[in-house]
C-alpha positions as CSV (number, residue, x, y, z in Angstrom):
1,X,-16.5,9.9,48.9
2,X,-13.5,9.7,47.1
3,X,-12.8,9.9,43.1
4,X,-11.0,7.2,41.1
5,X,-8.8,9.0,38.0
6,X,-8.4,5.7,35.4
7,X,-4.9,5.6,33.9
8,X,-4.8,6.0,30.7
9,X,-4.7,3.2,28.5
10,X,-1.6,2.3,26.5
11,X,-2.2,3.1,23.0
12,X,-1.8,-0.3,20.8
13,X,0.2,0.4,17.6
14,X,-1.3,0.3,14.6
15,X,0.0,-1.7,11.7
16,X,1.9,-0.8,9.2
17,X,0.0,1.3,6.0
18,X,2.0,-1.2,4.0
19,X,4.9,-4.1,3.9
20,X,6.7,-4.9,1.4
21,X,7.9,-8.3,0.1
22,X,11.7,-9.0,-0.8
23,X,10.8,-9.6,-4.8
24,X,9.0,-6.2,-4.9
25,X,11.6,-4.5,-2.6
26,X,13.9,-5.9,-5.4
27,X,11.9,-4.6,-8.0
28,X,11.4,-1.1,-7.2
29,X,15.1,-0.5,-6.4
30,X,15.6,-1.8,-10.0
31,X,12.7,0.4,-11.4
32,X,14.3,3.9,-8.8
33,X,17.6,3.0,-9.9
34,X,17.1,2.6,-14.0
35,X,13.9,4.0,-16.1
36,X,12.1,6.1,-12.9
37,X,15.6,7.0,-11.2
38,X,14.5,10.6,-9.2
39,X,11.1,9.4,-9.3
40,X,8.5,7.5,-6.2
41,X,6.1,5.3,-6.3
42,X,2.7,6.4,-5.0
43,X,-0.1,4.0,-4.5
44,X,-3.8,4.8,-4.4
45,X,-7.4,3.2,-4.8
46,X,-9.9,4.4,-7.4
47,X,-13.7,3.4,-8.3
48,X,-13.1,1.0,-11.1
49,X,-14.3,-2.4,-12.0
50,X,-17.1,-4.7,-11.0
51,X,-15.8,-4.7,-7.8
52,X,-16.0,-0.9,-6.9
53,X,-12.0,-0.8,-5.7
54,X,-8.5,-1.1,-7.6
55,X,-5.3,-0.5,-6.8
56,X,-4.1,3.0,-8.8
57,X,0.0,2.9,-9.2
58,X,1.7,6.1,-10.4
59,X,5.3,8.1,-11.0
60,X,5.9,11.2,-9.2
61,X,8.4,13.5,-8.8
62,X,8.3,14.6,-5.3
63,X,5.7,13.4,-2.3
64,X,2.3,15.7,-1.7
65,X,1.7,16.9,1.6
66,X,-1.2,14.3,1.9
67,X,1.1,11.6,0.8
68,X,2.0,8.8,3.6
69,X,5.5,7.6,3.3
70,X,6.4,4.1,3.6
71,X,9.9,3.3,4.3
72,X,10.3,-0.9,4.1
73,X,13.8,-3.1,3.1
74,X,15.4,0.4,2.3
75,X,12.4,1.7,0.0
76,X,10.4,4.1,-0.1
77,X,6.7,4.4,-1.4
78,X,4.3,6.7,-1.5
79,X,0.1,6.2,-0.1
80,X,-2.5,8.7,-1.4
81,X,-3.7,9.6,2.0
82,X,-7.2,8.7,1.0
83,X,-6.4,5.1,-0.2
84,X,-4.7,4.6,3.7
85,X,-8.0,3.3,5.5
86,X,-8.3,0.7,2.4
87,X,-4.9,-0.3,2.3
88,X,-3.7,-0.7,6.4
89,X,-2.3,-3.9,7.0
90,X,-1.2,-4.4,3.0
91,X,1.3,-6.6,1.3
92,X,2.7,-5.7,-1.6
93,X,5.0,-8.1,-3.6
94,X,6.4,-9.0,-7.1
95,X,5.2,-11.8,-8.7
96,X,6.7,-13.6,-12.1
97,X,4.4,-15.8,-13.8
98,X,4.8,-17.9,-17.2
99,X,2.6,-15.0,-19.1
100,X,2.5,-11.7,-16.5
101,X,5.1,-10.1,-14.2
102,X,3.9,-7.4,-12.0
103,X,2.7,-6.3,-8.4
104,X,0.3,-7.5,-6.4
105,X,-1.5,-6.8,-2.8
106,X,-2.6,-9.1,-0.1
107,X,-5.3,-7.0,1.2
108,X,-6.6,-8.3,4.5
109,X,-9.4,-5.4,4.3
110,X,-10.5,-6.8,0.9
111,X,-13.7,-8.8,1.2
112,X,-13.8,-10.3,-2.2
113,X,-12.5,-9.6,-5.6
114,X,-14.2,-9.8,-8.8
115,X,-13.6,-12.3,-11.2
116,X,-10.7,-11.4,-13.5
117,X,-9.2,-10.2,-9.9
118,X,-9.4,-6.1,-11.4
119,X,-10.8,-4.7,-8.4
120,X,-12.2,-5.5,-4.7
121,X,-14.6,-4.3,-2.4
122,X,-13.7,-4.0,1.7
C-alpha cells in the first residue's frame, strides 16, 4: 500500500486592504504636501451611527506597529490593523459635489448603509 503526499496548494493572493482612486490620490498629495506635510493618513472603523460601522480618518505623525501600510499611485495611507477585515477589497476616492467635497469608500464588504449614508454594517 503506498501513500499519496498532495502538493500543496498555490496560495491565491488576497486583494488589496485598499485602492485608491486618481481624484483621492490627487487629493492627499495636496493635503501631505500643504496643511499635513510630515503627517499620514490612517484609516479606521468605529461603532457609530444607526448602522453600527463608520469610517474613522485621522493625522498622524509616524505609523504604529499595528498599522497596515498602503502604498497606491505614489501614496501612502495608513489602516488601523483592526479596521483591515472591514475594509479588504476598499475603494477610496474624492468626490466634489455642488454642496460637499470629501472622501468616500466603495465597500464591497458593506451590506447596507443607513439612511443619511453615516455608517454601514458588513
Amino acid at each position: 500500500m503506498s501513500a499519496t503526499v498532495d502538493a500543496p496548494r498555490p496560495k491565491r493572493s488576497l486583494p488589496p486592504v485598499m485602492t485608491l482612486t486618481d481624484a483621492a490620490a490627487e487629493r492627499l498629495r495636496g493635503l501631505y504636501a500643504n496643511g499635513q506635510h510630515g503627517r499620514l493618513l490612517r484609516i479606521g472603523v468605529k461603532a457609530k451611527g444607526c448602522s453600527g460601522l463608520s469610517y474613522d480618518l485621522s493625522w498622524t505623525d509616524e505609523a504604529a506597529p499595528t498599522d497596515e501600510v498602503v502604498r497606491d499611485k505614489d501614496v501612502t495611507v495608513l489602516i488601523d490593523r483592526k479596521a483591515t477585515l472591514f475594509l479588504i477589497g476598499t475603494v477610496m476616492d474624492y468626490e466634489v459635489k455642488a454642496m460637499t467635497a470629501g472622501f468616500t469608500f466603495t465597500n464591497p464588504n458593506e451590506k447596507g448603509r443607513c439612511g443619511c449614508g453615516e455608517s454601514f454594517h458588513v
